[in-house]
MOPAC internal coordinates of N, CA, C and O (Angstrom, degrees):
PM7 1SCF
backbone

  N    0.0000 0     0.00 0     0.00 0    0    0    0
  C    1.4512 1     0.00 0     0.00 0    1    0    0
  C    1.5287 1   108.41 1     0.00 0    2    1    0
  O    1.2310 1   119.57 1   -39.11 1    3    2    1
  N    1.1356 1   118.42 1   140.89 1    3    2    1
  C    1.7173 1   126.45 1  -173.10 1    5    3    2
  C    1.5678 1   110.11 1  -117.83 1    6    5    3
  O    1.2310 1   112.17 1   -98.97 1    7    6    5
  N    1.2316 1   132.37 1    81.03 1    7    6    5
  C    0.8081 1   135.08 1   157.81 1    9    7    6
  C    1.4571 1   118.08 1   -19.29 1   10    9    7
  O    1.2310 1   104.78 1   -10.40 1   11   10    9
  N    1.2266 1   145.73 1   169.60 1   11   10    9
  C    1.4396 1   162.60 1   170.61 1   13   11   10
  C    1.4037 1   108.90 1   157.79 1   14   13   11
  O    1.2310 1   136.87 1   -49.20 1   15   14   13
  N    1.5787 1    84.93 1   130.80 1   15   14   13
  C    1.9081 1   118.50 1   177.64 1   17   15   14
  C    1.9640 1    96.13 1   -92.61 1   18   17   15
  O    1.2310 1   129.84 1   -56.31 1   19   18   17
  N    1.8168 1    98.63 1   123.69 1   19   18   17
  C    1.4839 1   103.12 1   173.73 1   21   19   18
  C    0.9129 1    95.35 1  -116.70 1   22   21   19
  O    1.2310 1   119.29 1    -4.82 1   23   22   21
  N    1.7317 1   118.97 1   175.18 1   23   22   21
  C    1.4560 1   135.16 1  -169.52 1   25   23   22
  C    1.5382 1    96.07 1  -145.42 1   26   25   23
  O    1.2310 1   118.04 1   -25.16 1   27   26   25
  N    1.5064 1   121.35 1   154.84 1   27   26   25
  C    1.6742 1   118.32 1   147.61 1   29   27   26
  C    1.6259 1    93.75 1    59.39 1   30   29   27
  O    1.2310 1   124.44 1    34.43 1   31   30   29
  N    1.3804 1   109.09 1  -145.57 1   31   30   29
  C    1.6301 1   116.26 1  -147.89 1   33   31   30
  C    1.4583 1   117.29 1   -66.67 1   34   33   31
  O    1.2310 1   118.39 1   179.25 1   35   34   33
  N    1.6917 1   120.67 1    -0.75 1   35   34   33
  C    1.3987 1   118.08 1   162.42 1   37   35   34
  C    1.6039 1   107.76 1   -85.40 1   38   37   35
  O    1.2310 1   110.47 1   159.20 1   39   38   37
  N    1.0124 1   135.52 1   -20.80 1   39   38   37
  C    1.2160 1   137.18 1  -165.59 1   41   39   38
  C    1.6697 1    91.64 1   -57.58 1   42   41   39
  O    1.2310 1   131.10 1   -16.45 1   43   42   41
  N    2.0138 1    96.18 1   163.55 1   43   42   41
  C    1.5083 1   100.10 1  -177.42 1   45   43   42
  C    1.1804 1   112.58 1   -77.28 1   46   45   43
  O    1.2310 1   115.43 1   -56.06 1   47   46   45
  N    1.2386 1   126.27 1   123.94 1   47   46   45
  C    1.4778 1   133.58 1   177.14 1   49   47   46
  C    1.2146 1   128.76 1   140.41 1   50   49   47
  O    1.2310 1   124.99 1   154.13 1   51   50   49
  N    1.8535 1   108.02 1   -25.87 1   51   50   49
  C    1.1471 1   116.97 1  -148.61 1   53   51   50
  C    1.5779 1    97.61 1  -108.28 1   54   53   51
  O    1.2310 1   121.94 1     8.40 1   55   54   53
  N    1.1131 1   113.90 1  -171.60 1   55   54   53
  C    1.6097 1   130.78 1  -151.00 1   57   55   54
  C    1.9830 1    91.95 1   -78.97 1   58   57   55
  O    1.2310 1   116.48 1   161.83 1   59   58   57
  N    1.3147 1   124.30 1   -18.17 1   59   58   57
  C    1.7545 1   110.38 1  -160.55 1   61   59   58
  C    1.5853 1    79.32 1  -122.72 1   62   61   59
  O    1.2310 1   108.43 1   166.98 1   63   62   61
  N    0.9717 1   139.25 1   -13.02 1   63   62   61
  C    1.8158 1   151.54 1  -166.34 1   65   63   62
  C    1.9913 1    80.62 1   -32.81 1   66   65   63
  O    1.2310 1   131.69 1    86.80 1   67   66   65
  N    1.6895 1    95.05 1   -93.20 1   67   66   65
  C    1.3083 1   124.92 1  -169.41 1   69   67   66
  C    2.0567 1   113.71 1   -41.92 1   70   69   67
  O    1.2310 1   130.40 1   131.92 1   71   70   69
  N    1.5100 1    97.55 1   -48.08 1   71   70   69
  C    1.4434 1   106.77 1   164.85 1   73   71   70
  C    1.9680 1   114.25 1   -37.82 1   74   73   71
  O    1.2310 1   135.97 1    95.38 1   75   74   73
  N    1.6714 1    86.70 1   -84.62 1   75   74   73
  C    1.3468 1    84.70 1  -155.29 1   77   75   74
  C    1.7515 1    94.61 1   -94.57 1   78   77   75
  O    1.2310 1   101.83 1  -164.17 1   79   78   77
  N    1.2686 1   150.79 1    15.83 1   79   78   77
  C    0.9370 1   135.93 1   169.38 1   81   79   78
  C    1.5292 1   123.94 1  -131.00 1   82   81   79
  O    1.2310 1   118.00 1  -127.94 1   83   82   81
  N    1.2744 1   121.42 1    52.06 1   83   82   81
  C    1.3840 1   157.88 1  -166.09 1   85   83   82
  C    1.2912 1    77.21 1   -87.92 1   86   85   83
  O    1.2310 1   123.64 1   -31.85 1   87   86   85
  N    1.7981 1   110.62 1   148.15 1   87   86   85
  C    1.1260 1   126.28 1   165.80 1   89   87   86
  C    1.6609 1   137.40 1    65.88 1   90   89   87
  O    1.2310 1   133.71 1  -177.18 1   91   90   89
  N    1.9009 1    91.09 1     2.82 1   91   90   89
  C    1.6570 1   102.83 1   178.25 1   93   91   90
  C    1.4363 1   113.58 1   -68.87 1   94   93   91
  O    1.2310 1   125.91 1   -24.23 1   95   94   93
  N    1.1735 1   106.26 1   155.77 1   95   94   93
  C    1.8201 1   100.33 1  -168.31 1   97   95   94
  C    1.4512 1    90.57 1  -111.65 1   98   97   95
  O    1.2310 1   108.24 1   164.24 1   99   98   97
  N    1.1554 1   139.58 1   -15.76 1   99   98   97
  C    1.6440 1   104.81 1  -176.10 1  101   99   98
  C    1.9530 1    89.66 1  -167.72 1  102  101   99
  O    1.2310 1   127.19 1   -47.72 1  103  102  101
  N    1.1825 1   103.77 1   132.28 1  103  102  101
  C    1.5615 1   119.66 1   170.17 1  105  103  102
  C    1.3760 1   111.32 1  -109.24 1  106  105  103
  O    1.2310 1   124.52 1   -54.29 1  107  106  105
  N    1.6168 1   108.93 1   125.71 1  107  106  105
  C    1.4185 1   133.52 1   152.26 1  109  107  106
  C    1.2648 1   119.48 1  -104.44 1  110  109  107
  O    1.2310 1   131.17 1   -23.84 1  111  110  109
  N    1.6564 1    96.04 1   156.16 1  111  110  109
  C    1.6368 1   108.01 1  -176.69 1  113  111  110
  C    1.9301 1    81.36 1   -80.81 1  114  113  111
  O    1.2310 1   137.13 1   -31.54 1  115  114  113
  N    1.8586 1    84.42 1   148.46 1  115  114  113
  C    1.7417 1    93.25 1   162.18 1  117  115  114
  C    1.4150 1   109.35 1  -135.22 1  118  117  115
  O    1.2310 1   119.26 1     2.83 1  119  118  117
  N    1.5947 1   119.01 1  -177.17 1  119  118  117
  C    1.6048 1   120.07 1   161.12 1  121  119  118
  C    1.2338 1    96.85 1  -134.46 1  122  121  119
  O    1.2310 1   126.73 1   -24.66 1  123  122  121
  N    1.5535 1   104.65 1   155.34 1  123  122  121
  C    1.6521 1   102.98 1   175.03 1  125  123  122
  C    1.5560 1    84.71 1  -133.81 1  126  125  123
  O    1.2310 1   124.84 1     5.03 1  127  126  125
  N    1.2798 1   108.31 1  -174.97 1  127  126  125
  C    1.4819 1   107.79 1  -173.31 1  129  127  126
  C    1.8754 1    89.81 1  -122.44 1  130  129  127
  O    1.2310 1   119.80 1    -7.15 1  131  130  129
  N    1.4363 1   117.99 1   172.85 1  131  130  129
  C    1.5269 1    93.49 1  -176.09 1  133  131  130
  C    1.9222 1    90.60 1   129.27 1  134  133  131
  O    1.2310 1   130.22 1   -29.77 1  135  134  133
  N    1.6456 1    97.90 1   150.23 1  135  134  133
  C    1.2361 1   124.02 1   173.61 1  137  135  134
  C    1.6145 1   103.44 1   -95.75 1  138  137  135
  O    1.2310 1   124.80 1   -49.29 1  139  138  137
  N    1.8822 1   108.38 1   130.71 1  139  138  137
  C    1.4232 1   114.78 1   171.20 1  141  139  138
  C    1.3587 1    96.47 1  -119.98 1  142  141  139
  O    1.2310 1   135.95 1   -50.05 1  143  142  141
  N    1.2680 1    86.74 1   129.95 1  143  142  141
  C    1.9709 1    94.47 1   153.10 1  145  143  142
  C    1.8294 1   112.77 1  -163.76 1  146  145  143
  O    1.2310 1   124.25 1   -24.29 1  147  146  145
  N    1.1793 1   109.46 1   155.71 1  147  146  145
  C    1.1901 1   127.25 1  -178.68 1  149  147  146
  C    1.3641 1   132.44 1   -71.28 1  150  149  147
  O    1.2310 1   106.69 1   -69.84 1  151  150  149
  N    1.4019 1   142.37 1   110.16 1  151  150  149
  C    1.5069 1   135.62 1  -167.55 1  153  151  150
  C    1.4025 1   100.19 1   -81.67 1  154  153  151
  O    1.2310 1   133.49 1   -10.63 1  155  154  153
  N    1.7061 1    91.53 1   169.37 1  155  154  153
  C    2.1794 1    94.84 1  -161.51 1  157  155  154
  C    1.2037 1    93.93 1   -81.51 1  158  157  155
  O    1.2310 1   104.60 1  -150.32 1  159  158  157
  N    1.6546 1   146.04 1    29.68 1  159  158  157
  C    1.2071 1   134.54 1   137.08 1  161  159  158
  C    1.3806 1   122.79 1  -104.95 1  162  161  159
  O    1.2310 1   117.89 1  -161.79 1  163  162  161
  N    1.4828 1   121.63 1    18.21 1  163  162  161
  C    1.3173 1   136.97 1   155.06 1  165  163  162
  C    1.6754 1   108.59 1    95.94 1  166  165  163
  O    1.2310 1   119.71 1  -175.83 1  167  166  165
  N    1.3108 1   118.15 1     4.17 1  167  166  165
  C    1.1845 1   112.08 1   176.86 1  169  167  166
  C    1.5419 1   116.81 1   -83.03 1  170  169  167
  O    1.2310 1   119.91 1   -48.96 1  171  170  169
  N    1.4452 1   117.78 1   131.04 1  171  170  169
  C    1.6842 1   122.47 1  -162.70 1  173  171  170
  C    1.7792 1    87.03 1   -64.40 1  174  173  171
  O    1.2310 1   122.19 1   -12.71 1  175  174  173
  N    1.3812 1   113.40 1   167.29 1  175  174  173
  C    1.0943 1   139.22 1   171.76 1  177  175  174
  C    1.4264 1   131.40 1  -122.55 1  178  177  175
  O    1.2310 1    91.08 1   -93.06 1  179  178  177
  N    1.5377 1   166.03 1    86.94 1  179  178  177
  C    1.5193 1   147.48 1  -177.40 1  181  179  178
  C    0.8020 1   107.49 1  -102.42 1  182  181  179
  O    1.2310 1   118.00 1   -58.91 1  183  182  181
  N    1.1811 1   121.41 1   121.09 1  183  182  181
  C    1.1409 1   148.97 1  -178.13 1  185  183  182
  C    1.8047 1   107.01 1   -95.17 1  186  185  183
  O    1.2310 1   117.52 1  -101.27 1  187  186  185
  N    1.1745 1   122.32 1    78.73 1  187  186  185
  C    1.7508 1   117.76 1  -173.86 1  189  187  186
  C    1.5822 1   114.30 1   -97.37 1  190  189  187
  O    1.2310 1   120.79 1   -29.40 1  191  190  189
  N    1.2101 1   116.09 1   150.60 1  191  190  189
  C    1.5796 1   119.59 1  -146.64 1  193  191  190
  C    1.8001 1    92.99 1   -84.11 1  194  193  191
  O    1.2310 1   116.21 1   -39.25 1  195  194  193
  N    1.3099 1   124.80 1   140.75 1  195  194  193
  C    1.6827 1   125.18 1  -168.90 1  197  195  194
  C    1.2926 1    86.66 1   -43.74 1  198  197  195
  O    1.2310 1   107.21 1    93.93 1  199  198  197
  N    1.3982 1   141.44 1   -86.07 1  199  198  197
  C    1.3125 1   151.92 1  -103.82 1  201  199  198
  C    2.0806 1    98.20 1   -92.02 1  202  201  199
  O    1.2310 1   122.25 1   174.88 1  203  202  201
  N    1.1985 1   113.30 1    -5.12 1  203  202  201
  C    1.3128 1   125.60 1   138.78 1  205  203  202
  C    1.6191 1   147.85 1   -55.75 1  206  205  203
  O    1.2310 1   132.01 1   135.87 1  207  206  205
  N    1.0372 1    94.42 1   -44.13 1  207  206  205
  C    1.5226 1   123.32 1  -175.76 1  209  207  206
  C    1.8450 1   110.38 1   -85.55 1  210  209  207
  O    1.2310 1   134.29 1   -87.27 1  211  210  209
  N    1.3159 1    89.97 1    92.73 1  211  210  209
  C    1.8279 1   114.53 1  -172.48 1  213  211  210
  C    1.4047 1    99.43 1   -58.66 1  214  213  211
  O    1.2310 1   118.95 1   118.22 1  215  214  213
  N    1.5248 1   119.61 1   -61.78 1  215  214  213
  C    1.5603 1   129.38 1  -175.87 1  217  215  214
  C    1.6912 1   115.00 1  -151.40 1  218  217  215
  O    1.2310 1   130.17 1   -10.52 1  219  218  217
  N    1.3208 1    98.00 1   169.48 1  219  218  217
  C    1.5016 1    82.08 1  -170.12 1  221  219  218
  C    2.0598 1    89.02 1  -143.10 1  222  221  219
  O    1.2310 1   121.74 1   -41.36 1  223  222  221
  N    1.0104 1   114.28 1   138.64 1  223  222  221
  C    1.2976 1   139.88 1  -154.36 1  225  223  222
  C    1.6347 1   105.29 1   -87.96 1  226  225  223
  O    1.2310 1   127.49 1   -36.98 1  227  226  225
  N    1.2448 1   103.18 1   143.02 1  227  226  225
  C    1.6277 1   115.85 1  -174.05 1  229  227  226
  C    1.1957 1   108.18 1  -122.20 1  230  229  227
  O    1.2310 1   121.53 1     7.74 1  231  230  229
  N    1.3464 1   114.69 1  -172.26 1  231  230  229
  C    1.9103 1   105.26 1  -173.15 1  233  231  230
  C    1.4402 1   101.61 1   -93.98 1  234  233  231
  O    1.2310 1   110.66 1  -163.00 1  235  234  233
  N    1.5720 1   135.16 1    17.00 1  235  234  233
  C    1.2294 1   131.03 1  -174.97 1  237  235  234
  C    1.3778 1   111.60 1  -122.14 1  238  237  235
  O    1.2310 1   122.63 1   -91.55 1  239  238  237
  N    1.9544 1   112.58 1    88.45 1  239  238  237
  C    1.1015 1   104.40 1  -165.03 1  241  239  238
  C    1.6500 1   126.34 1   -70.07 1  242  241  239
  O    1.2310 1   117.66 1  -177.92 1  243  242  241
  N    1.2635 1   122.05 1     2.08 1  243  242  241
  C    1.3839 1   135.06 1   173.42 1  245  243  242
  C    1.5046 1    93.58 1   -54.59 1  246  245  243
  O    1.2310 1   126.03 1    95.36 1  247  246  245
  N    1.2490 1   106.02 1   -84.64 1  247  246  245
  C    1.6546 1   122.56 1   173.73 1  249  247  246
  C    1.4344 1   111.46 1   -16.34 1  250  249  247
  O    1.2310 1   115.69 1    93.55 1  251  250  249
  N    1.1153 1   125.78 1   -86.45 1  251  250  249
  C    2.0821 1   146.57 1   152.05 1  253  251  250
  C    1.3598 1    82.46 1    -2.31 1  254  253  251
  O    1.2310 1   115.92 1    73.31 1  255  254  253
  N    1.1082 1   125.35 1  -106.69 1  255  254  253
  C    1.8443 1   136.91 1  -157.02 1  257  255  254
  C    1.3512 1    97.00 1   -32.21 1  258  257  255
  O    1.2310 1   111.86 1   104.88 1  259  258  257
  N    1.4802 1   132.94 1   -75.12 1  259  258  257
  C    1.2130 1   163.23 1   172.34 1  261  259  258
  C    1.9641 1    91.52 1   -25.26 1  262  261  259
  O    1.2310 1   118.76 1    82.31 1  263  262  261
  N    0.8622 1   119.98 1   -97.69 1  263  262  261
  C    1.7228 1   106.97 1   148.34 1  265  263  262
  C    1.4063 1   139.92 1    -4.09 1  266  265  263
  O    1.2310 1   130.19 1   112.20 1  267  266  265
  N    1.2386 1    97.95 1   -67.80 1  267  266  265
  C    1.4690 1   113.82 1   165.15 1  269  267  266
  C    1.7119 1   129.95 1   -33.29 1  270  269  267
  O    1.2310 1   136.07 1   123.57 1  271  270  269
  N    1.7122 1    86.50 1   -56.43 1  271  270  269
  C    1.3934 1   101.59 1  -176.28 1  273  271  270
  C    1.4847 1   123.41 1   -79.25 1  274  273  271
  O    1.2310 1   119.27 1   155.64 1  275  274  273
  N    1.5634 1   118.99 1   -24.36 1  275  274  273
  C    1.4163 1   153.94 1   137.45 1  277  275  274
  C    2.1780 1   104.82 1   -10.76 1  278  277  275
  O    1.2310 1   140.45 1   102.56 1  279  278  277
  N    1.6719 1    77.93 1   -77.44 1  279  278  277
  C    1.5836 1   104.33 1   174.22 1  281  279  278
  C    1.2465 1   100.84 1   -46.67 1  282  281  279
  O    1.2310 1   114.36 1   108.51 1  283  282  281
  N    1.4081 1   128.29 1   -71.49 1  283  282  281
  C    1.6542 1   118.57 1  -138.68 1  285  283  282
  C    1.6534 1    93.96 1  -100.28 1  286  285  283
  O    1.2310 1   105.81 1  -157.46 1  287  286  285
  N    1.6797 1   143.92 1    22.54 1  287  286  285
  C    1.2877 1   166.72 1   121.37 1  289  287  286
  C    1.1904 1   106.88 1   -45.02 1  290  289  287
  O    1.2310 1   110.18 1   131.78 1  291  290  289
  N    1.6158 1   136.04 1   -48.22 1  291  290  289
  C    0.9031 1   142.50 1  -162.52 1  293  291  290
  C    1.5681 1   117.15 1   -94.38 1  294  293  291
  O    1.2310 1   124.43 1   153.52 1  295  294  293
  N    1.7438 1   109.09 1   -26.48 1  295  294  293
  C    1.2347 1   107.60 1  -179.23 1  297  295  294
  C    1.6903 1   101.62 1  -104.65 1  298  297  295
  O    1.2310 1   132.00 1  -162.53 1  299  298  297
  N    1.0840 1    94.42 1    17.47 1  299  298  297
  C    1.8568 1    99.75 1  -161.53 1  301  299  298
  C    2.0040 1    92.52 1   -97.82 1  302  301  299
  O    1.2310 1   132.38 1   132.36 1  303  302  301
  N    1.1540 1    93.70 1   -47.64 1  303  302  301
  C    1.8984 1   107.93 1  -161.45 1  305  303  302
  C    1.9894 1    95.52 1  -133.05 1  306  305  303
  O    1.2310 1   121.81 1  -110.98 1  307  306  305
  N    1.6993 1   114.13 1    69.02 1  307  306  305
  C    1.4633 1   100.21 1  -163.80 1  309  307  306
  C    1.7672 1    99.62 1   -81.98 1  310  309  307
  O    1.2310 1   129.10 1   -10.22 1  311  310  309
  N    1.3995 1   100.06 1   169.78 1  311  310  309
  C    1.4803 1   109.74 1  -164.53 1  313  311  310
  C    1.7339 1   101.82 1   -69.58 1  314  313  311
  O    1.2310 1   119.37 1   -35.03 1  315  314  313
  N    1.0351 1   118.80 1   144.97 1  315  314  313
  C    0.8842 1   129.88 1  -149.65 1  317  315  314
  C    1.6832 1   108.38 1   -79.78 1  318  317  315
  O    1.2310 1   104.99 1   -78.54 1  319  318  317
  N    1.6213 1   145.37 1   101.46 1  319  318  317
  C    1.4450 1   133.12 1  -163.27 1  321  319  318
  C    1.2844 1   101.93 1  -133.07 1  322  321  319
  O    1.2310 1   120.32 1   -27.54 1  323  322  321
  N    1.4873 1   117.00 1   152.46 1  323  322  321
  C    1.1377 1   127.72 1  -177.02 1  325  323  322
  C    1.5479 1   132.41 1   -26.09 1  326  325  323
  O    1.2310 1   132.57 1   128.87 1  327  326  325
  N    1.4722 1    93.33 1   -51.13 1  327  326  325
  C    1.9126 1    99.18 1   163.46 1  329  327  326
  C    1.2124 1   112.39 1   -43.66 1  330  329  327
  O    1.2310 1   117.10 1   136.72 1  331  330  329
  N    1.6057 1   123.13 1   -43.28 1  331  330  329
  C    1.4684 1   116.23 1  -150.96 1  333  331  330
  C    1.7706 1   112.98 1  -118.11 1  334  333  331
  O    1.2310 1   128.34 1  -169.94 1  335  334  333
  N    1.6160 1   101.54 1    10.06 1  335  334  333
  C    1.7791 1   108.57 1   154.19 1  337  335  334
  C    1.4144 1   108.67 1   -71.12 1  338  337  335
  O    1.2310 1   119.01 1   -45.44 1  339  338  337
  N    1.3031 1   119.49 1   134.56 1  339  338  337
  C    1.2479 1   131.33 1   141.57 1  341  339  338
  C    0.8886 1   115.46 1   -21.02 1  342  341  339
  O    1.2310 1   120.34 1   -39.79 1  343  342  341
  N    1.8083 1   116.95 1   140.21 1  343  342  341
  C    1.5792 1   123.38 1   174.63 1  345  343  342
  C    1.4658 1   126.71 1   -91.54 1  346  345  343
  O    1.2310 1   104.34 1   -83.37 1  347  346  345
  N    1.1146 1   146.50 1    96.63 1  347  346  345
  C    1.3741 1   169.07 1  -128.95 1  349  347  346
  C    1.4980 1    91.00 1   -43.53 1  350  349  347
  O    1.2310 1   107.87 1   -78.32 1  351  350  349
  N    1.1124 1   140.25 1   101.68 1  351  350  349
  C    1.7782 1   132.80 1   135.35 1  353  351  350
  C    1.6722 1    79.84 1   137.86 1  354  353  351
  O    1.2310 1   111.27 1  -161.05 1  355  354  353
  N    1.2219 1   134.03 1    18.95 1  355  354  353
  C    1.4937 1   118.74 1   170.42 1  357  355  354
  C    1.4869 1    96.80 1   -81.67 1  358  357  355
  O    1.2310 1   104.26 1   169.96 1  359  358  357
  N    1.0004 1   146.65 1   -10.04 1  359  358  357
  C    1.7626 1   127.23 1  -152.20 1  361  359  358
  C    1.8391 1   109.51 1    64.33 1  362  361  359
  O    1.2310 1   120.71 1   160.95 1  363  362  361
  N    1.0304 1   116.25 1   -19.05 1  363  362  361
  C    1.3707 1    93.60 1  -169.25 1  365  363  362
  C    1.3251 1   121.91 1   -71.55 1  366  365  363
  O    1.2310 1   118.91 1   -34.05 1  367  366  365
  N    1.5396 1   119.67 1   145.95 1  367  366  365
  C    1.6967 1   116.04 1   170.38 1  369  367  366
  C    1.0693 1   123.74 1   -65.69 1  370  369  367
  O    1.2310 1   120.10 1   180.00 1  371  370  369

């Protein structure tokens, strides 16, 4: 399953909803962090800050998922860095 966060004209309701998002099995509310605004032909824009952006998707959704799961491995069990060792004489694991 491939997750993807839409904005503006995929959302349910809207004019690309039915187009390009046929066949989604389940919608959640999300937040992204990031600048929106609209171009003078009305199409929304997000603008999300680099250091946000986990992965970014190709036309080979094997790959994407394959990625995906990479991504949410990484935020699930993250590599282990100085901030986030335990502080010497707490007991903690």
């Amino acid at each position: 399953m491939l997750r993807l966060f839409v904005y503006g004209t995929l959302k349910r309701g809207f004019w690309n909803d039915d187009r390009f998002c046929r066949g989604v099995l389940t919608v959640e509310d999300a937040l992204v962090r990031g600048r929106l605004f609209e171009t003078p032909s009305g199409i929304p824009v997000l603008q999300v800050p680099e250091e946000d952006i986990l992965a970014v998707g190709t036309t080979n959704p094997l790959a994407d998922v394959a990625t995906q799961a990479h991504a949410t491995a990484r935020m699930s069990y993250p590599e282990p860095t100085p901030d986030r060792l335990p502080k010497k004489g707490t007991g903690a694991p």
